[in-house]
C-alpha positions in Angstrom: 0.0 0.0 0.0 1.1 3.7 -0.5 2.7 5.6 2.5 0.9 7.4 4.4 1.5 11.3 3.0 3.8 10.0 0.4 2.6 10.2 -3.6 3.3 7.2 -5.6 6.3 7.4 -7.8 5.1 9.1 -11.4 6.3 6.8 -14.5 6.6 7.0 -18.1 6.6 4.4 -20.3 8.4 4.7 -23.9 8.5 1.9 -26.6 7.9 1.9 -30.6 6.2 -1.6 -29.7 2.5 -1.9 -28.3 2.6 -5.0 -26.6 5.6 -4.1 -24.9 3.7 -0.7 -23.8 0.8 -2.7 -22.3 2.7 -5.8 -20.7 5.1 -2.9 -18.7 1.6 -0.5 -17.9 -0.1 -4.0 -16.8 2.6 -5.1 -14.1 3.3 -1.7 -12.4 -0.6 -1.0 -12.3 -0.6 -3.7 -9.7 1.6 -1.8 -7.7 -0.1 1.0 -5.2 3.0 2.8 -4.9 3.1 3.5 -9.0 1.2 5.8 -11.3 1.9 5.5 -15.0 1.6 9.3 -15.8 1.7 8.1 -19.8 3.0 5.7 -22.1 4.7 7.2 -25.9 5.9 5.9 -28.7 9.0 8.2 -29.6 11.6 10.2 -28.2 9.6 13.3 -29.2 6.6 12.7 -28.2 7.9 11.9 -24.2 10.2 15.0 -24.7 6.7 17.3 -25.3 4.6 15.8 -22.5 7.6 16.3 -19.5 6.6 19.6 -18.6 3.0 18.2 -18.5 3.6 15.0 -17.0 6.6 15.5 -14.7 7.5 11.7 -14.5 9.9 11.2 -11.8 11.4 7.8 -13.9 10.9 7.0 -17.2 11.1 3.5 -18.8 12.8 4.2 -22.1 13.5 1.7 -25.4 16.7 2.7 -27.1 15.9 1.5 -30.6 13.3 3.5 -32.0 12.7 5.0 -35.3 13.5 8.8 -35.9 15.2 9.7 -32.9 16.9 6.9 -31.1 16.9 6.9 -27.3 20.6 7.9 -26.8 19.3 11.6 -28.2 16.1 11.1 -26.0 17.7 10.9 -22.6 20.4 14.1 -23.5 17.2 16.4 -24.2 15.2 15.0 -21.5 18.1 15.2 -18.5 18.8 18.7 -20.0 15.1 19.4 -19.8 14.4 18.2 -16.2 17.9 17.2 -14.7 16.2 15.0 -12.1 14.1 12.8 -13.8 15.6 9.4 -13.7 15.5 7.4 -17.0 15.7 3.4 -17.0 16.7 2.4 -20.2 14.8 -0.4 -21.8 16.5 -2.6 -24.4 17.1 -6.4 -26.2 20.7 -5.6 -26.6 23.3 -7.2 -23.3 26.5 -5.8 -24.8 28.7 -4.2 -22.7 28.8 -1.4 -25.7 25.3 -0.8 -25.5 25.3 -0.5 -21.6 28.3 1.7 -21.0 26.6 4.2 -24.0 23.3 4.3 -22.4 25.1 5.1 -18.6 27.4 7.5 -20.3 24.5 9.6 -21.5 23.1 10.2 -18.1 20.7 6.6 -17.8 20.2 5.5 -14.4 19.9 2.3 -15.3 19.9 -0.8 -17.6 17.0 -2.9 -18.3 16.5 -6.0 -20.3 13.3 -6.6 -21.8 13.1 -9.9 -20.5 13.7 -9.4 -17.3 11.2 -10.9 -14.1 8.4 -8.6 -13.9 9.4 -7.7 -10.0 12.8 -6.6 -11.1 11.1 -3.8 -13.2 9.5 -2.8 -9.7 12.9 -3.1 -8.2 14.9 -1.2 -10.5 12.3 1.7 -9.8 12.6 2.1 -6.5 16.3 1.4 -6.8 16.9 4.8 -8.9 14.0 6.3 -6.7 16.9 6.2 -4.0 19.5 7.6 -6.3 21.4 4.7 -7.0 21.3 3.6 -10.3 20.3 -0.5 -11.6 21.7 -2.7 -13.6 19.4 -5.5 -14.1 20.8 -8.9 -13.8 23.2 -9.7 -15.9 24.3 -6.4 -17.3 28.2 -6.7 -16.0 29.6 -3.7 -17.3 32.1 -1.0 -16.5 30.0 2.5 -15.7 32.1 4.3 -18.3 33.5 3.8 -22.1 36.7 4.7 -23.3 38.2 6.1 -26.2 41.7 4.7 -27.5 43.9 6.7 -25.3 41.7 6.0 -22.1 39.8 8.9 -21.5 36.4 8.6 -20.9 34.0 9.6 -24.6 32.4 13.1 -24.9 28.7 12.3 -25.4 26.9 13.1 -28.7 25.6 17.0 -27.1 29.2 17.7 -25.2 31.1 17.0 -28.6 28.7 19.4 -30.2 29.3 22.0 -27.1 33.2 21.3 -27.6 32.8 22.3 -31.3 31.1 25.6 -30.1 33.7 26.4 -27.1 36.6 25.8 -29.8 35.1 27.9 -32.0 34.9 31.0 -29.2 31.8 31.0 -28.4 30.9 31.6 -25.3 28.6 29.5 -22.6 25.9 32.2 -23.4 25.8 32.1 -26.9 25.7 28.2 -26.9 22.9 28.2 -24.7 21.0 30.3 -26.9 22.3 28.1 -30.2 20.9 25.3 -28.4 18.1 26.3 -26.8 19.2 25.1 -23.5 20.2 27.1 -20.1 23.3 28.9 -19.8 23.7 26.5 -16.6 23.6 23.2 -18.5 26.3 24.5 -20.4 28.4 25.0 -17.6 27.7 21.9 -16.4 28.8 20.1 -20.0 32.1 22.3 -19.9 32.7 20.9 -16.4 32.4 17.2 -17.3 34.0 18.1 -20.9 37.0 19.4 -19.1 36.8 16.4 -16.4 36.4 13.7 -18.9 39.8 15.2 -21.4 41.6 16.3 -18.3 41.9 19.5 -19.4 41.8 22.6 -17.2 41.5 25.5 -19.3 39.6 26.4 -22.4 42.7 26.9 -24.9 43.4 23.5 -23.6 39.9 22.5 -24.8 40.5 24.3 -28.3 43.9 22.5 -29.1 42.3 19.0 -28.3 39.7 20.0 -31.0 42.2 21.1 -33.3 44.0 17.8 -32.5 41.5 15.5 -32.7 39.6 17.0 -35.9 37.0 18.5 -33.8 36.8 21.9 -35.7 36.9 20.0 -39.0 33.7 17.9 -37.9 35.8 14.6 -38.0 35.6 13.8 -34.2 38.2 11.3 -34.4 39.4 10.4 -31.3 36.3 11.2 -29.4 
């Protein structure tokens, strides 16, 4: 039964497929402690309703056509930072894991995982840890050749911007996003490269074809 004074925890559900909309809704509707806010289809179409919805976890599939759920969870954390996204997916690769963790997931779920773990992998991130269902044995981070931890799809478009002078005010307007987010990419930009300065951050890009859109090395 739900707390006394305490609301249940608000969830989203996101998958391309039907059946796997309704078999997820079914199970947590059992529990008192859950209310499933809304269920979606896309990327875009969860990314409309947060501001409506204000789900405090969404269940998200990663392959999905248009956009995929990599770009989903960027533009969603960005939109609402404390909205805990469990990523949903067939895939048990390390690769796939690692990606989804590094772009801010909270944790890993396998589509055919027991019904309770889905309950327990709520309440898990509900706490602020983050879930990896069974199974998943992965690193939290990946790592490019030289062993620095990858720049995310939206910090190696904020690293193009920074090496091209612009400053955390003008990318936040470029991107539509707030001039703190930015900040907050800069900091883990400059945590994940080691680098401490922005000139530092501008000869990486030059080094690594950044400023010529090749990204190699990132």
């Amino acid at each position: 039964m739900t707390a006394p004074n305490h609301r249940p925890t608000r969830v989203a559900i996101v998958d391309d497929h039907p059946m796997v909309i309704e078999g997820i809704e079914a199970i947590l509707q059992t529990y008192d402690d859950i209310a499933v806010v809304g269920t979606f289809c896309s990327g875009p179409a969860i990314i409309a309703a947060l501001d409506d919805l204000a789900p405090d976890v969404i269940l998200l599939d990663l392959n999905m056509p248009g956009m995929n759920g990599l770009a989903a969870i960027e533009i969603l954390l960005e939109k609402c930072a404390e909205t805990r996204i469990l990523v949903l997916s067939m895939h048990d690769t390390a690769e796939y894991i690692h990606t989804a963790l590094a772009h801010g997931a909270r944790g890993y779920l396998l589509k055919d995982v027991p019904t309770e773990e889905i309950k327990t992998a709520i309440d898990t991130v509900m706490t602020g840890a983050q879930y990896l269902c069974t199974g998943a044995n992965a690193s939290l981070a990946p790592k490019t050749k030289d062993g620095r931890e990858a720049l995310t799809s939206r910090e190696q478009t904020i690293l193009l911007q920074l090496a091209q002078g612009h400053s955390n005010k003008e990318v936040a307007f470029d991107l539509d996003i707030s001039v703190r987010t930015v900040e907050t990419h800069r900091k883990n930009i400059k945590s994940k490269l080691g680098i401490s300065s922005t000139a530092g951050l501008t000869r990486y890009a030059l080094e690594h074809g950044v400023l010529q859109g090749t990204g190699r090395g990132l």
